[in-house]
N, C-alpha and C positions, 0 to 999 in steps of 0.2 A: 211279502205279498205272495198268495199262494200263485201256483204256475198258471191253474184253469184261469185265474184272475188281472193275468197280465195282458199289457196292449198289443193289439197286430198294428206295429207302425206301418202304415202305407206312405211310402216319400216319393212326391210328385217333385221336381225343378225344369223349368224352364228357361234358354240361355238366354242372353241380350238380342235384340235385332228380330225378336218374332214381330209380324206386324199384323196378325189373327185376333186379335182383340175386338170386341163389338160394345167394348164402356165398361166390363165387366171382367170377369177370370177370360183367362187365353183360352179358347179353341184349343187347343195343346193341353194344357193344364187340367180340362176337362174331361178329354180324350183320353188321360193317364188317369184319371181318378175311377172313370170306369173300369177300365182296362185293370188298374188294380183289386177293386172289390168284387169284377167278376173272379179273378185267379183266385183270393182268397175266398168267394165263396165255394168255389172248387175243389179248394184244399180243408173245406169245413173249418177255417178258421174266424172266431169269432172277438168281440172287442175291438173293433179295428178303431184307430184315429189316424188322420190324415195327417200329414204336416207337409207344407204347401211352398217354396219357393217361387217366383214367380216374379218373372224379367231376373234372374238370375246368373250369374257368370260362372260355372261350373270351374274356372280357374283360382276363384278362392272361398275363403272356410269361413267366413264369418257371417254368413246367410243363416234369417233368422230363423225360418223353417227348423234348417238342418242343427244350429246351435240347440234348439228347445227340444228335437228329437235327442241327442249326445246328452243330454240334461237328465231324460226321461231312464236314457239307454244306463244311467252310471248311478240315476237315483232307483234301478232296479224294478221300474215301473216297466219295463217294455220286454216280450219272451219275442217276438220275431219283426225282422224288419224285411219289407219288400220294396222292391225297386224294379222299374220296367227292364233297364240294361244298368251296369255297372257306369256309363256314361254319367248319368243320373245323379251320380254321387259326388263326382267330381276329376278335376283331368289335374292332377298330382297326384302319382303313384306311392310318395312317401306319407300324404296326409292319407290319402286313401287305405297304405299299409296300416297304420297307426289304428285307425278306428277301429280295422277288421279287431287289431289284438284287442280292441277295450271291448269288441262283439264278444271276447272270446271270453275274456275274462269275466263277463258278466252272464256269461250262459245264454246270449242271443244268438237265435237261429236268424240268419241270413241269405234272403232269396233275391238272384237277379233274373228275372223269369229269362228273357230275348238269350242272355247268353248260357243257360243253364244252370246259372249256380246256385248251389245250396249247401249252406256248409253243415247241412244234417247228413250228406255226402262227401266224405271229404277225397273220394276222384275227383269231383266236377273243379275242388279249388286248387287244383294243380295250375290251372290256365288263368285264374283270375291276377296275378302279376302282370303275364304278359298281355294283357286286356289294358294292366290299370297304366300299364307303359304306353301302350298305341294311345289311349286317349292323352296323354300328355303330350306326346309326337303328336298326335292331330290340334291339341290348342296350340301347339309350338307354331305350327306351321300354318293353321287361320292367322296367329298373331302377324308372321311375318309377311302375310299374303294384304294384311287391313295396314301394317306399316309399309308394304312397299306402297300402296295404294297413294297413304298420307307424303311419304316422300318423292312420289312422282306432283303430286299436287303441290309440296311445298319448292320443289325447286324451279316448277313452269313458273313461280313469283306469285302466287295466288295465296291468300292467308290460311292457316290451316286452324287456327283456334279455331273455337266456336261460338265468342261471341266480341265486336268489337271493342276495343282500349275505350276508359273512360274517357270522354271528348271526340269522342267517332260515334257514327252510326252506321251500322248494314244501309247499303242502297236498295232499297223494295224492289228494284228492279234487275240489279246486278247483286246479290249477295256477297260472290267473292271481291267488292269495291266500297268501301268507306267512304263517308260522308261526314263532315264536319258538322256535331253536334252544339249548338255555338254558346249555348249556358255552360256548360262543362265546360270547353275548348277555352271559355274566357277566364274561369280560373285554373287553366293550364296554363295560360299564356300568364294569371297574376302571380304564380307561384315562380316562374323563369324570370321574370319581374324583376319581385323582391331577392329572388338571391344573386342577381347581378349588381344589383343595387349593394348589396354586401349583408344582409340577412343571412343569419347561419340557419337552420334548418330546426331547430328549436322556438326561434323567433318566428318565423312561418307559421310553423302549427299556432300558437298564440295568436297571430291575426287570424287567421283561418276561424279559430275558436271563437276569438271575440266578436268578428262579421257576422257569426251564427252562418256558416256557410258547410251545407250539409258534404256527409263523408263521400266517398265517391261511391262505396256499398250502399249508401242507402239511398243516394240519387238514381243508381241504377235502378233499386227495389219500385223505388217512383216512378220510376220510365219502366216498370214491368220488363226489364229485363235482364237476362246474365244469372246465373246460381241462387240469387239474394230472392231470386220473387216467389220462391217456391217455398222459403223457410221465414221462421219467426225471430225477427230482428228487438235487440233492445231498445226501447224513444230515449232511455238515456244517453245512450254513446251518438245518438243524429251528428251531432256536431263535434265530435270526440278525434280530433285528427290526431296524430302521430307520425313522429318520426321518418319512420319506414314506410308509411303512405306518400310523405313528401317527395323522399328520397327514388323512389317508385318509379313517380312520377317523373323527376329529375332526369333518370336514367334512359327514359324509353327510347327508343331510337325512331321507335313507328310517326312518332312527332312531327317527325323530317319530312314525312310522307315517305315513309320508306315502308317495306314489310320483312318482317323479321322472323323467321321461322325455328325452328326446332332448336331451341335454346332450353327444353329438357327431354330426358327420355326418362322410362319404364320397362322393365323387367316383365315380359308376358307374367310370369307371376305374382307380380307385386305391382300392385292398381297404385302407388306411392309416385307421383314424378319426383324425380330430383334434378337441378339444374347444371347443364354440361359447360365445358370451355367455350368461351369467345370464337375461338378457334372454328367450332364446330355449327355456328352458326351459318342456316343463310340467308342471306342479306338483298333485297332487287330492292335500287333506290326509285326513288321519286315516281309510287306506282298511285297513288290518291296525295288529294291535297295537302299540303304542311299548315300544320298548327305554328308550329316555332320553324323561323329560318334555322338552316345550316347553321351559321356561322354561329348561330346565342346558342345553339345546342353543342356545340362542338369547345367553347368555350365555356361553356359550366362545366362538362365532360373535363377542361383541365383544370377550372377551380377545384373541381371535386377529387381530383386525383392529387391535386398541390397539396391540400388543408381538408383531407374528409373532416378534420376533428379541429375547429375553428376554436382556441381558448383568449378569453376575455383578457384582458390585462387586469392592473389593481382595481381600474375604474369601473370593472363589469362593459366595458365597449373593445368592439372588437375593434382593431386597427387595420384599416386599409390595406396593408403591408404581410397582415398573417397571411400563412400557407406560401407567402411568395418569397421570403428568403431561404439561403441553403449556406452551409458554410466553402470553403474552399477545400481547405485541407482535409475532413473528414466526409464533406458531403450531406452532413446532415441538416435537420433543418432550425433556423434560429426563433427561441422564444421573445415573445416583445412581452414585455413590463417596464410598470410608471417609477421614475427615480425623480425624488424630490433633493432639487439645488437650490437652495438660496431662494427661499419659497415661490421655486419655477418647478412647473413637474414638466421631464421629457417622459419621453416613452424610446426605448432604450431595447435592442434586441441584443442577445447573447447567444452562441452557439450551447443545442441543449447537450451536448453530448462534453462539453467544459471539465475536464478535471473528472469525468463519470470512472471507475476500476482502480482493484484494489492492485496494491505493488505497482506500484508503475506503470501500472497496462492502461492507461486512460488514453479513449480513443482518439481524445480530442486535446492538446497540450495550454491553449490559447483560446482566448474569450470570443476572437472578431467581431468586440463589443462595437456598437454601430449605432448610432444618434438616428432614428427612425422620421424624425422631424426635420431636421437637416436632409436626408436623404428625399424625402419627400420633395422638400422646394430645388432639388436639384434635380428630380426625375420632373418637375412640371417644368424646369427650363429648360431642358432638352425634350422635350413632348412638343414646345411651344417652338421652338428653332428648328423640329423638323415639319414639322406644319405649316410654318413660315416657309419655309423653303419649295415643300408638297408646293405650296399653293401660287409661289412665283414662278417656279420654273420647273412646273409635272413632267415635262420631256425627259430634263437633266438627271430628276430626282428618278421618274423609271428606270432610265438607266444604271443609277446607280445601285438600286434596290435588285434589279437582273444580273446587273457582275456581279454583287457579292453571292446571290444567292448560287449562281453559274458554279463561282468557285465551291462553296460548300458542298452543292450537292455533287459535286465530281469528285472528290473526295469519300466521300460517305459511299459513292455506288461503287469508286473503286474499291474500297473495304468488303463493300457487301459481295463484288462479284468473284475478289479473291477468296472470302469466305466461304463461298458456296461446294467449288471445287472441295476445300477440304472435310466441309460437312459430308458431302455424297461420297467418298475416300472412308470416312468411319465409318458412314451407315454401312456400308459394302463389307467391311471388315467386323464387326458387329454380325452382321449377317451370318457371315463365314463362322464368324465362332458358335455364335447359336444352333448353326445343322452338327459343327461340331460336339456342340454339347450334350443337344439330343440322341445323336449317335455313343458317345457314349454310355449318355442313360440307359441308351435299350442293350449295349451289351454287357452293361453292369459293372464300366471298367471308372465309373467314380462313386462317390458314396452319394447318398440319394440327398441328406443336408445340404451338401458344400453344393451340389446341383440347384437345388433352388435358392439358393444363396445368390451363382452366380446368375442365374436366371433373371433374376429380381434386378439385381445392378445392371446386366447389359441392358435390359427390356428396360427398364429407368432410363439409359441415355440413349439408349435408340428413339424412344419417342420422344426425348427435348430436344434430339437433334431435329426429326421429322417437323418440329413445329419452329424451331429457329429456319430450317431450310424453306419451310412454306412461308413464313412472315417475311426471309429477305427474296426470295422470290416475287411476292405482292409487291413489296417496297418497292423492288426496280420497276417492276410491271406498271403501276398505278401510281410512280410520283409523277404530282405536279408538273407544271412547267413551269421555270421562274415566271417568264411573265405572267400566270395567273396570278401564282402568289404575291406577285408586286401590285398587281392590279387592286388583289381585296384589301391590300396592307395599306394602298395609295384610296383606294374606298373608305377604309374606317377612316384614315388621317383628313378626309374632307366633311368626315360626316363630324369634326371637334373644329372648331373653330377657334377656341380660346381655352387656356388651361389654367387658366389663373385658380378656380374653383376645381381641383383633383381628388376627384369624389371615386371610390370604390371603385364603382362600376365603368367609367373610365380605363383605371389601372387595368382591371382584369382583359379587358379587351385589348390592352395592348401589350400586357406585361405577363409569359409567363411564368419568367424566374429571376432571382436578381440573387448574382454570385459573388457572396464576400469577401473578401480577402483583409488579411492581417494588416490594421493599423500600422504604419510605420514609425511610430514614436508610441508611447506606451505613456499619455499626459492626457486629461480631461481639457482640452481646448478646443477649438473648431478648427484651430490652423494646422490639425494634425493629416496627413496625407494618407488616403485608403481610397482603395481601387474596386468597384463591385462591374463585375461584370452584368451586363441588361440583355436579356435574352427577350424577344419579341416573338408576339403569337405573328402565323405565316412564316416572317424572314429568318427567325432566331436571329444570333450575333450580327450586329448590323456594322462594323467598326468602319468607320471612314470620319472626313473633318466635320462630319454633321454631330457624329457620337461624341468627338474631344470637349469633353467641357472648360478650357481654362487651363491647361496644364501649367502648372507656375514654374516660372523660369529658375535658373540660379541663383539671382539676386534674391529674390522671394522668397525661397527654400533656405538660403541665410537667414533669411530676416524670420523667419518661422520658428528656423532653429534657437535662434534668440530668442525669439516671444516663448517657447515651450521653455528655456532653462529659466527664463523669469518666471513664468508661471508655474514652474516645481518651486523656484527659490520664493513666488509669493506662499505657495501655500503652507512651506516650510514656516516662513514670517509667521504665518497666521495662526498653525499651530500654536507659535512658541509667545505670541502675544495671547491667544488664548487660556495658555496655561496661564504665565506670569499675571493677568489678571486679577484672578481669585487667591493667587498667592501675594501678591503685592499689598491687594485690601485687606488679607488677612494680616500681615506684617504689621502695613499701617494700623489696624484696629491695636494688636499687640502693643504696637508703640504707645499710641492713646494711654490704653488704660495701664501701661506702665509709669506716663507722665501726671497721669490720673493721679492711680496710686503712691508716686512721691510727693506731689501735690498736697494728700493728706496729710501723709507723714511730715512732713515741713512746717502746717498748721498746725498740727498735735504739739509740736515741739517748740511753736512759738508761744503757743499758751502755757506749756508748761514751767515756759523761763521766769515769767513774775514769779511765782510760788518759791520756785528755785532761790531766788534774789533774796525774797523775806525769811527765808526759812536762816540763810548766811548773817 
């Protein structure tokens, strides 16, 4: 393109937060469009086209203005670009560098009227660095002035999103206060439902689908509000639930009526959130109404951390029992599958870690194979004997449920408070070594690798310690008192009356672990001896005479060991009749047609004596 023939880019941007607007272009945007066609009519420059930004963040580059000008600039189309001040451009000093070199290379003249630049001068671009630096110092520092703002808002307990959780509403009157939305709220509360109930989260989405019960994006777009009402949705997906929408859901804490704030942040230059630690979350409970109690939210909280990944047995059903066993010895967690006896099918859990590495290295030596069905009717008769008990004598049984927990948790705070001491002892030393290490970075007495080498490792355990020392800090600070915890433990156990019927959702509420231990005879019979330890949501370990289920005496434990040597020597039996069977009928058939076959031979020989006789 000849030169006389090229465009005078004129580039207008304006940032976020102007509020000059009358339905049309900004009062701003307007003001710069003049401003620029008088300069270049002054500079007798002709061809001009504008290219226009508007509601803009001069923090990143992907504004479409400025992309189609960089377009025009590299297809050779454009001989000078103007701009009011280098601001204009953008407040990153290295994107800002960058463009200049592609001005340069493509033979654009480049004008920033306000600060003088023009690189048809190249004195004036001595100072456009330190120009392109201050404006990134000044977005750094708006950024930080708009996040203190947001973090003084989110720690007075006030929400800082901007628009309420699917199942809430903005109060029209109060903003920063939630209102229970109660179409939405009611499949919140069907969703905590079914997975109590023992639905894996697969199975969810399925009924969700089949109700025809629309997504939570698109109900919002129907209630005009939240991101969705502004864009063009597909009417395919209405009803399209998934997974991670369930799961979403599952997790939310806001539920409780709590408010839950800055669980992500963002890099002034990358408009990208990404989601931070637990840790860093803050938390003000019970500031609007609860959708789901505590306790069912707190309780899917450890289904989901038991079993995130629920697998079917043979039958395609999940057993009541997945996610909730663990082994002894290794600790990990047991698979249940259907084993067919004697056309009975049990369902049958195994340590999955069994016999797993090569050479010997297997983490797990032993099956702590465990009858799932068995186990079941003996967790609903101790469910039912402490219920029974709950419900004769609540006095006795609070008590008893306050000692044990008394004992445990003096225990665990004395660990936790000896630990602390030596947590705070490393950090300090940590410490030390790191002013150490910087000092010798600055006087060059280590190699500059092996520095950030160590750098990397201490700053790694300096902050697991900072977060082990703030978790056993909470701990002490914010545990319970037994007597609550006996209180809601002695609440569920009134809210069952009978256990005969050990449904799912049941277990989970009362069960959060059950720990197996190795078979003490190594024989398929029921009168074989195996211990699982039963951990309880609230109490955990409840061990007193209410937990003993039966322990069999000495005589018993004889007569066990008996039954188990006859039931190896039955199965041995059955083996060795099993074989002889098919070998016996085969023998006998052999015999048959052995007696068969003299049989003929005998006849043949009778008939052939007359001939014999006359022929003499």
């Amino acid at each position: 393109m000849n030169k006389q023939n090229k465009l005078t880019a004129l580039y207008s941007r304006l940032s976020d937060g102007d509020e000059d607007r009358d339905g049309g272009e900004s009062n701003s945007i307007k003001n710069q469009r003049a401003f620029l066609e008088h300069y270049a009519g002054q500079q007798k420059l002709t061809n001009i086209k504008h290219y226009v930004d508007d509601d803009e963040s001069g923090r990143f580059f992907d504004r479409s203005g400025y992309v189609q000008m960089m377009e025009d600039v590299e297809g050779g189309k454009v001989g000078v670009v103007i701009m009011k001040d280098m601001t204009r451009w953008g407040r990153d000093y290295l994107q800002v560098g960058n463009a200049m070199e592609t001005f340069r290379r493509n033979n654009v003249r480049f004008i920033a009227i306000n600060h003088g630049i023009d690189s048809a001068d190249q004195n004036t671009l001595e100072f456009a660095p330190f120009i392109n630096i201050m404006s990134e110092w000044y977005a750094k520092d708006i950024s930080k002035k708009v996040t203190t703002g947001i973090k003084t808002k989110g720690m007075s307990g006030r929400p800082i999103m901007t628009e309420a959780p699917y199942g809430y509403v903005k109060d029209p009157n109060q903003k920063d206060y939630w209102l229970i939305d109660e179409p939405a709220a009611e499949i919140v509360r069907l969703i905590y439902r079914l997975f109590i109930d023992g639905k894996n989260r697969n199975q969810i989405v399925n009924q969700l689908r089949e109700q025809q019960i629309a997504t939570p994006t698109f109900y919002m777009k129907d209630q005009n509000r939240g991101t969705a009402k502004s864009r063009p949705l597909n009417e395919a997906n209405r009803f399209k639930w998934n997974k991670a929408s369930v799961t979403h859901i599952l997790t939310r804490q806001e539920y409780c009526g709590d408010v839950v704030n800055f669980k992500t942040a963002k890099h002034f230059k990358d408009k990208h959130s990404t989601y931070v630690d637990k840790s860093q979350w803050h938390i003000t409970e019970n500031v609007h109404e609860p959708i789901i109690d505590r306790e069912t939210f707190e309780n899917v909280q450890r289904i989901l951390d038991n079993a995130p990944v629920k697998r079917p047995n043979g039958d395609g059903i999940i057993h009541p029992l997945s996610g909730l066993l663990y082994c002894k010895d290794c600790g990990a967690k047991l698979h249940i599958r259907t084993d067919r006896r004697k056309d009975e099918y049990r369902h049958i859990a195994r340590c999955s870690e069994y016999a797993k590495g090569k050479g010997g290295g297997a983490k797990c030596l032993t099956q702590h194979q465990i009858d799932c069905d068995t186990l079941m009717e003996n967790i609903a008769e101790l469910l039912r004997k402490i219920a029974k008990y709950s419900l004769d004598n609540k006095a006795k049984f609070e008590a008893l449920v306050m000692e044990n927990l008394a004992l445990r948790q003096t225990d665990e705070m004395k660990k936790q408070r000896k630990r602390i001491p030596q947590i705070t002892a490393r950090i300090e030393q940590i410490e030390m070594v790191m002013n150490k290490l910087y000092e010798d970075n600055a006087l060059e007495k280590i190699d500059q690798d092996r520095y950030e080498q160590l750098t990397q490792k201490y700053s790694e355990e300096y902050f697991l310690l900072k977060k082990e020392l703030t978790e056993a800090q909470e701990s002490i600070s914010n545990r319970e008192s037994a007597s609550q915890r006996a209180k809601k433990f002695i609440k569920l156990v009134e809210s069952y009356c009978d256990f005969h019927d050990l449904t799912p959702t049941a277990i989970n509420e009362f069960i959060s672990k059950l720990v197996v231990h190795e078979r003490h005879a190594k024989c398929a019979t029921k009168y074989v001896v195996q211990h699982v330890e039963i951990h309880f949501n609230y109490i955990g370990t409840f061990e007193n005479e209410l937990t003993d289920l039966a322990e069999p005496t000495e005589q018993e434990l004889e007569r066990m060991k008996a039954e188990i040597e006859e039931a190896k020597k039955e199965v041995i039996r059955d083996y060795h009749r099993a074989y002889r069977k098919p070998y016996r009928e085969r023998n006998i058939e052999k015999m048959r047609e052995y007696e068969r076959m003299k049989a003929r031979e005998y006849r043949a020989r009778k008939k052939e004596q007359p001939a014999l006789q006359a022929a003499y």
